[in-house]
N, C-alpha and C positions, 0 to 999 in steps of 0.2 A: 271418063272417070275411072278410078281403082274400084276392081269388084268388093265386095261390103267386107270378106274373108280375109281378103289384103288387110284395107283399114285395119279387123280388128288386131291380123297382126301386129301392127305398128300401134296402137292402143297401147296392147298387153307387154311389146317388146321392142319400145325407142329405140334400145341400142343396136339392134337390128332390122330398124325398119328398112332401109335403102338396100341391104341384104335380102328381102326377104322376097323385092319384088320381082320381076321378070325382066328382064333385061332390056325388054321392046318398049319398057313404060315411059314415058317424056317427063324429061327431069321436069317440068314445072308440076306435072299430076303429082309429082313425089312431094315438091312443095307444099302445094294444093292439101295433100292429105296431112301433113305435119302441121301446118297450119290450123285444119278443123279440130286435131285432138290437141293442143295447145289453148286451143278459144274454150273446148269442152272441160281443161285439167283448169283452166283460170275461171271458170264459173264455177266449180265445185269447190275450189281453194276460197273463192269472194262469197261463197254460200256458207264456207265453216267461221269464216270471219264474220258476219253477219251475226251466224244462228251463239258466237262466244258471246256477245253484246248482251246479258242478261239486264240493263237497261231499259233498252228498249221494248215496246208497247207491242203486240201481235198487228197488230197495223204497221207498224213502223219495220217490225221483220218482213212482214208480205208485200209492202211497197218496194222494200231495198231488194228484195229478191227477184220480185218478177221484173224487174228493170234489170237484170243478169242474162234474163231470157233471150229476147233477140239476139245480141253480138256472139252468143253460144251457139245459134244455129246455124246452117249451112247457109241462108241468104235473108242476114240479119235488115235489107232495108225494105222487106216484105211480111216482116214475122212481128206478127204481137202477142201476148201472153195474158193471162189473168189467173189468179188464186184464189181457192175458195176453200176457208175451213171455218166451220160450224156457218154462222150469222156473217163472215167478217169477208169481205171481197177486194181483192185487189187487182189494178187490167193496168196496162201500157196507152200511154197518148194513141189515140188513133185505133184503136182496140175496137176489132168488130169479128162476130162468125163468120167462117166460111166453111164450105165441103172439104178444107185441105186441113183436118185436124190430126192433133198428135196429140192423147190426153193418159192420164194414170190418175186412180184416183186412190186414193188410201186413209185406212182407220186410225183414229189414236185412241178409242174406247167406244164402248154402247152407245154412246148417247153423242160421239165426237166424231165428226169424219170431214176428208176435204179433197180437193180436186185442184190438179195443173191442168192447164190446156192448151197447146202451142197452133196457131193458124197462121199459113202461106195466105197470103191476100191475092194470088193467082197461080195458074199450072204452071210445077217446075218437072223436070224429066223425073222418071219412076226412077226409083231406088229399091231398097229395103222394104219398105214401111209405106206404100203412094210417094211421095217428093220425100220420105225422113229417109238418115240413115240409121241404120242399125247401131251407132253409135250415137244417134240422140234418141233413139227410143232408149238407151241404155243411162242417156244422162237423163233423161226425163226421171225414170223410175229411182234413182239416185237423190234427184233433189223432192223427188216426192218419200222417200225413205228416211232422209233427214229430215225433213219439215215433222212427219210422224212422229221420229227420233224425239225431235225438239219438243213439242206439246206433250208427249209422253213425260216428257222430264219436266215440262212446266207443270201439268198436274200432280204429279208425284212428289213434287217440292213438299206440300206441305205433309205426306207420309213420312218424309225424309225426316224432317224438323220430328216430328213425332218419335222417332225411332233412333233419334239422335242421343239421349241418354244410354238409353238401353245398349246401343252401339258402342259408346264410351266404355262403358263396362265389361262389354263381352271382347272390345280390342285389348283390354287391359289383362284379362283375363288371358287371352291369347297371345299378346308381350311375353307375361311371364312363362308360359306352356314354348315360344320360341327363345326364348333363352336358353333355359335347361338345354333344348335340341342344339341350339347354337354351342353350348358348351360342351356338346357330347361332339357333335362335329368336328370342332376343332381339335378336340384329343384325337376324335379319327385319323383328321389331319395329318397331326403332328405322326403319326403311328405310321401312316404309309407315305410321310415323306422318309422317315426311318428305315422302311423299307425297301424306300426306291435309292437310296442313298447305299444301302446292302446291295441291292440287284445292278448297280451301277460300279461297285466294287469289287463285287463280283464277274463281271463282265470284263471289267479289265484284268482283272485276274487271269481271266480265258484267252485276252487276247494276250497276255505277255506267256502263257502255257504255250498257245498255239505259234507263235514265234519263238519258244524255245523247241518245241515238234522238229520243226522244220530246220534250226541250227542243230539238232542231236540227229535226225534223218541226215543230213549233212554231215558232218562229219562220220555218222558209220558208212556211208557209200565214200566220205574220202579215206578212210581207212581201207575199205574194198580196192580202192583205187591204187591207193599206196601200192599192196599188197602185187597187187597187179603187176604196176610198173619195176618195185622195187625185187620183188623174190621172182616173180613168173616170166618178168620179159627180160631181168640178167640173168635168169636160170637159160631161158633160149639162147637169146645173145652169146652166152658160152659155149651151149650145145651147139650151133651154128659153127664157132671158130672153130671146136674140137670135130665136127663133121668137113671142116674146110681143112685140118690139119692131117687126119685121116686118109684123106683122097693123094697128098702127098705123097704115103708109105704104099697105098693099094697101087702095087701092080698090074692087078684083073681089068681089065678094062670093063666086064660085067661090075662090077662091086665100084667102080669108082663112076659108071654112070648112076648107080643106084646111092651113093651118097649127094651126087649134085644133087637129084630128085630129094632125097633128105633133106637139102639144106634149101631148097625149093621149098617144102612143105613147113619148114620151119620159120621161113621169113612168112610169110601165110599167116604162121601161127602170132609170129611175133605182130606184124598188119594189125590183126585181129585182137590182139591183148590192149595196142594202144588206142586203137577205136573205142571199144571196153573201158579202155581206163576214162577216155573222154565223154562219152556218154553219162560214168559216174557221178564221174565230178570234174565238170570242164578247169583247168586248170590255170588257164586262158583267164575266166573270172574272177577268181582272188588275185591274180599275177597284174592284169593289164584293165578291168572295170568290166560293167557288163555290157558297154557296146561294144569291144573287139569282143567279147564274148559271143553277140547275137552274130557279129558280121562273119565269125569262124564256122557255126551254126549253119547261116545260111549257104556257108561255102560248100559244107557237107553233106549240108541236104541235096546240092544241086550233085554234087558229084556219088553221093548213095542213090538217091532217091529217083533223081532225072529229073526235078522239078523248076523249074525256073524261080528262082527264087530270088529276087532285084532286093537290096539293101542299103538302107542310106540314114545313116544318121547325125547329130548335128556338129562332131567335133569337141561337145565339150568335156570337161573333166569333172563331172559333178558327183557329189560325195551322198553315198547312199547306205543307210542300214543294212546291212551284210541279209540277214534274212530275207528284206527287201529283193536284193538283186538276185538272190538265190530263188524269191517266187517267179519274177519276171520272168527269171532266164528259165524256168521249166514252164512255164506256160506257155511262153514261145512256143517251146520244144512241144508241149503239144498241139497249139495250133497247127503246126505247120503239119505235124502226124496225123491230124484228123484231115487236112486238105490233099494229103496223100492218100491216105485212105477210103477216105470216104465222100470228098465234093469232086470229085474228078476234076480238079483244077487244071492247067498245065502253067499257072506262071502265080507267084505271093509277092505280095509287097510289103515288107516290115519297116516301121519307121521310129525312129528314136528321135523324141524333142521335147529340150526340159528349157526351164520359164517359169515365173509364177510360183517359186516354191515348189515345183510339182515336178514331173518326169511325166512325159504319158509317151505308151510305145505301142502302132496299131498295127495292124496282122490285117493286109485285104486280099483274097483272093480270085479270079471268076472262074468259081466251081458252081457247080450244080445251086447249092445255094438249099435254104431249109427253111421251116416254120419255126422260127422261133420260140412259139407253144408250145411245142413237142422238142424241145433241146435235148432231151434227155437223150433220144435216137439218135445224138450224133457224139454222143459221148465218147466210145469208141471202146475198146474191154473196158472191162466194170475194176479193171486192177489200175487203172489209168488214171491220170490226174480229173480229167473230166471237166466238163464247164461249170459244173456247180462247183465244185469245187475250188475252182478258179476263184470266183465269184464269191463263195466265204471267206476264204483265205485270204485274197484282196481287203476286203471289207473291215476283215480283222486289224491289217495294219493301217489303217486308214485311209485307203485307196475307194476304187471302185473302178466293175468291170463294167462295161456296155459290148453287148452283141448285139447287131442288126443284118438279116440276112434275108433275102425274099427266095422262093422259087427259081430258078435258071439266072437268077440275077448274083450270085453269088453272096461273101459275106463280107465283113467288117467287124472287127474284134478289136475294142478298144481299153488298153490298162493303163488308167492313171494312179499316181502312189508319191505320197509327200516324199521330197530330197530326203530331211532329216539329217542327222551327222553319221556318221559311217564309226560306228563303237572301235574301229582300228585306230584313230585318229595318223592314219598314212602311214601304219606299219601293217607285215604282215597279218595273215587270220591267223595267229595263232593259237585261239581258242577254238578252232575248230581242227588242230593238228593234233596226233597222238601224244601224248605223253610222255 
């Protein structure tokens, strides 16, 4: 048999009783025990049905009930029952004492009281309670708390009838005292759905701010960039020919090695401005989408960084909110900076696949790996985009971020962000170009 603790968990919680047991238990004991609280839940259901019947006579209740008795207990063709309140007795055919009782007795007033009494007509193996389970001592005191119940409420009737004017009056009374309330209420109502209809107007407000942040931040770093390629890297590129034009008229063999080293130092320079300019503002992005955008990304992190960085995405040409791809593409960019720096990873997988209305592009690496509790610590400088900040900004355009990352098991960084139409409609950005 299931120990009594079993049972009551399957009592208290059906939908996990086969959960709850041990695994060594024999599917028919599992039966077995669903079984006796089924027999226990349909004698308490045929006892509320009974005690509704305000019809019938307290004989005619204590007859209907104690015939409930038997098929409710664990070995109904051994069990007889009888009821006893005030003067009035009710027993089952075949009804006799023995030493195997299971009894509760309970008051309904001074002067009113009555008794259940359940008896095995021979030894069954211990339990609980001698032969009960702990689950019919518990139905026992159940149908003896309703029967209580019930004659409480049969003598009270005629209280009731008494206090039935005086009741009329004082609900009437209280009608009109919930009215008033009811009418303030509903101004309440109407007041903070007003309000909520403000903070929801507001909120969009915030989010069309916080995507215009991000297309003004954009354009001043394409401005930077401009500047970059247009004044600083033709300013080289000249100094370069005029250092190679130079080397022509120099005779010295000193001063014409010391300009090749110049025009060395200057490609260097020049290197460095268009890395600069691409870091600004990839230009890859607005020119060709932001999947050649990530797959360029990836390219140069493997070649800066030394990090193996695998890239794959699905080919298609999907049309996205410019602010949109502009959050993507710098989230990326810090994912991949934070697994350089800080998850000692040596290999990332980025993946790009849209469907469903949606885009979602995930960042996995096997780096060291973090508590996700404590995200903050992998933030990385505090002037950094950040993962919270990911994760607002996401949210704002309708997206959402999901990080999961365990201890030496590394991470998983997932951005998803509705298509949307791309405010270009397949011409350049030129609202994010100068003037």
């Amino acid at each position: 048999m299931l120990s009594t603790r079993n049972t009551r968990n399957k009592l208290l919680k059906p939908s996990q009783a086969i959960h709850a047991l041990h695994p060594e238990v024999p599917k028919n004991e599992v039966i077995h025990a669903l079984r006796e609280r089924v027999k226990e839940l349909t004698a308490l259901h045929s006892t509320v049905c009974v005690l509704q019947d305000d019809n019938l006579s307290t004989r005619e209740v204590l007859d209907r009930i104690v015939k409930l008795i038997p098929p409710a207990w664990q070995y109904p063709e051994i069990t007889s029952g009888r009821i006893i309140v005030g003067n009035c007795e009710s027993r089952n055919r075949g009804f006799r004492r023995t030493r195997w009782l299971q009894a509760c007795n309970f008051r309904v007033s001074p002067s009113l009281s009555g008794r259940i009494e359940v008896y095995y007509h021979k030894k069954m193996p211990k339990e609980a309670e001698g032969p009960f389970l702990a689950e019919e001592r518990n139905l026992i005191n159940s149908l003896a708390d309703m029967l209580r119940v019930y004659f409480e409420r049969k003598l009270a009737s005629e209280a009731l009838m008494d206090a039935h004017n005086d009741l009329e009056q004082r609900v009437k009374d209280r009608t009109a005292e919930l009215e008033k309330l009811n009418s303030a209420l509903k101004a309440e109502i109407m007041e903070r759905e007003l309000r909520q209809k403000e903070i929801l107007s507001y909120q969009e407000k915030l989010r069309g701010l916080s995507a215009e942040l991000i297309l003004t931040e954009e354009r001043e770093r394409r401005e930077i960039a401009t500047d970059l390629h247009d004044i600083i890297g033709q300013t080289l590129a000249m100094a370069k020919m005029k250092a190679g034009a130079l080397r022509g008229y120099c005779s010295v063999p000193e001063a014409s090695s010391e300009l090749k080293n110049l025009s060395g130092f200057i490609d260097e320079a020049i290197l460095a401005s268009r890395n600069l300019t691409f870091q600004l503002a990839s230009p890859i992005l607005y020119e060709l989408g932001l999947e050649s955008a990530l797959e360029r990304l990836a390219a140069d992190t493997r070649k800066r960084q030394g990090l193996a960085v695998d890239f794959s995405g699905d080919g298609r040409r999907i049309s996205l909110p410019i602010e949109t791809s502009v959050l993507i593409f710098k989230a990326v960019r810090e994912l991949l900076m934070n697994a350089v720096k800080h998850s000692k990873a040596s290999e990332v997988k980025v993946r790009v696949r849209s469907g469903g209305g949606k885009i979602a592009v995930t960042v996995r690496d096997n780096g060291c790996g973090f508590n996700t509790a404590e995200a903050s610590v992998y933030d990385g400088d505090k002037g950094g985009f950040g993962l919270f900040s990911i994760r607002e900004k996401v949210s704002r355009l309708g997206g959402a971020f999901r990080l999961s990352s365990r201890r030496d098991s590394g991470t998983l960084a997932v951005i998803t962000a509705p298509l949307g139409k791309d405010k270009r409609n397949g011409k350049k950005d030129t609202y994010l170009r100068r003037p």
